[in-house]
C-alpha positions in Angstrom: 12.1 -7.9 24.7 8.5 -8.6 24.7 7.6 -11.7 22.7 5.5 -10.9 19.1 2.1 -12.9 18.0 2.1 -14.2 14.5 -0.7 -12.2 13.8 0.7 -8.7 15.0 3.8 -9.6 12.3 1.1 -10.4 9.6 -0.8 -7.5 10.5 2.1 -5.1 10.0 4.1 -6.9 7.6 0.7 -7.0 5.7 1.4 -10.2 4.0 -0.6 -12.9 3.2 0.9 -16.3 4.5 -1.3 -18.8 2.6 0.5 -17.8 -0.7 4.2 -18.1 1.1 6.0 -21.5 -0.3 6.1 -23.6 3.0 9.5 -25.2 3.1 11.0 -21.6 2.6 13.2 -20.4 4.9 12.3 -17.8 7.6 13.9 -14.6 7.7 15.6 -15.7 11.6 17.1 -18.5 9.0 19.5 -15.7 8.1 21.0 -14.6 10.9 23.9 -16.5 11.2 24.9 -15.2 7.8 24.1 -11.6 8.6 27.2 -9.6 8.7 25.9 -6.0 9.4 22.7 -4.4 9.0 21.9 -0.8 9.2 18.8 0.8 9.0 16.7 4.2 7.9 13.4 5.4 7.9 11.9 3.0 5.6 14.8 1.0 4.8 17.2 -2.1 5.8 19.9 -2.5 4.2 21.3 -6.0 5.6 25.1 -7.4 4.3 25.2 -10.9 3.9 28.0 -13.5 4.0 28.6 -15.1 1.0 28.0 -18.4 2.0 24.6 -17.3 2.9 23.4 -16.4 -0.8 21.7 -19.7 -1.2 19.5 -19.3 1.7 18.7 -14.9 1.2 17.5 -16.2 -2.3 14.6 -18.8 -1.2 13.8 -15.7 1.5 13.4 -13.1 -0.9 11.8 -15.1 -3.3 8.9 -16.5 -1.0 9.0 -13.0 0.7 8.2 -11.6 -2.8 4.9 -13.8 -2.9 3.5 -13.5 0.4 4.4 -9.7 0.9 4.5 -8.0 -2.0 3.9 -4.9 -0.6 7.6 -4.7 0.7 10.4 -4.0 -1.6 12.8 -6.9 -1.3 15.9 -6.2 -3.6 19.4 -8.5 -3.3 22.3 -6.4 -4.7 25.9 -8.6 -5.4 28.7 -6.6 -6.2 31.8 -6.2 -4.0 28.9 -7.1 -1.0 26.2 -9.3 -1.1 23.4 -7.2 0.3 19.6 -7.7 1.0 18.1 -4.0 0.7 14.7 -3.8 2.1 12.1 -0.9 1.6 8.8 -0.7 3.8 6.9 1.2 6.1 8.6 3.1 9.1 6.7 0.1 11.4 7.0 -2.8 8.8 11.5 -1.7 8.6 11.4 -2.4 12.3 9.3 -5.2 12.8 12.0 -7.1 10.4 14.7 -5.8 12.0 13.5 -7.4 15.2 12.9 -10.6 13.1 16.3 -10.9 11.6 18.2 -10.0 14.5 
């Protein structure tokens, strides 16, 4: 896979990294809790480990800030899941981020 410039992920994502809390994790930060992730049009729908809640709450939150134009919801229930709802460009782009 080809490598992706900073600015082609800003310019999709449309987000505005000077509002993002600096020592927030990164989305790649959550890989190693990601237990499957599947994927629609606009949407992600990611299922986290458990032990991973701590860390998908600082993302969401400082992805909340700095791109609000994505929907970033965490559902807890008999999963803990990260749904995310975007564009058809911005859905992939984070799927190649988080995976």
């Amino acid at each position: 896979m080809a490598k992706i410039e900073q600015r082609q992920i800003i310019d999709v994502l449309d987000c505005d990294l000077a509002v993002r809390p600096k020592a927030a994790p990164g989305l790649h930060e959550l890989s190693a809790h990601v237990k499957r992730i599947s994927r629609g049009a606009t949407e992600l729908v990611i299922e986290v480990d458990p032990a991973g809640a701590e860390i998908l709450s600082a993302i969401v939150e400082a992805e909340r800030t700095c791109c609000p134009g994505i929907g970033w919801e965490i559902e807890e229930g008999d999963r803990l899941t990260l749904r995310i709802t975007g564009g058809q460009e911005q859905v992939s782009m984070l799927e190649t981020l988080i995976t």
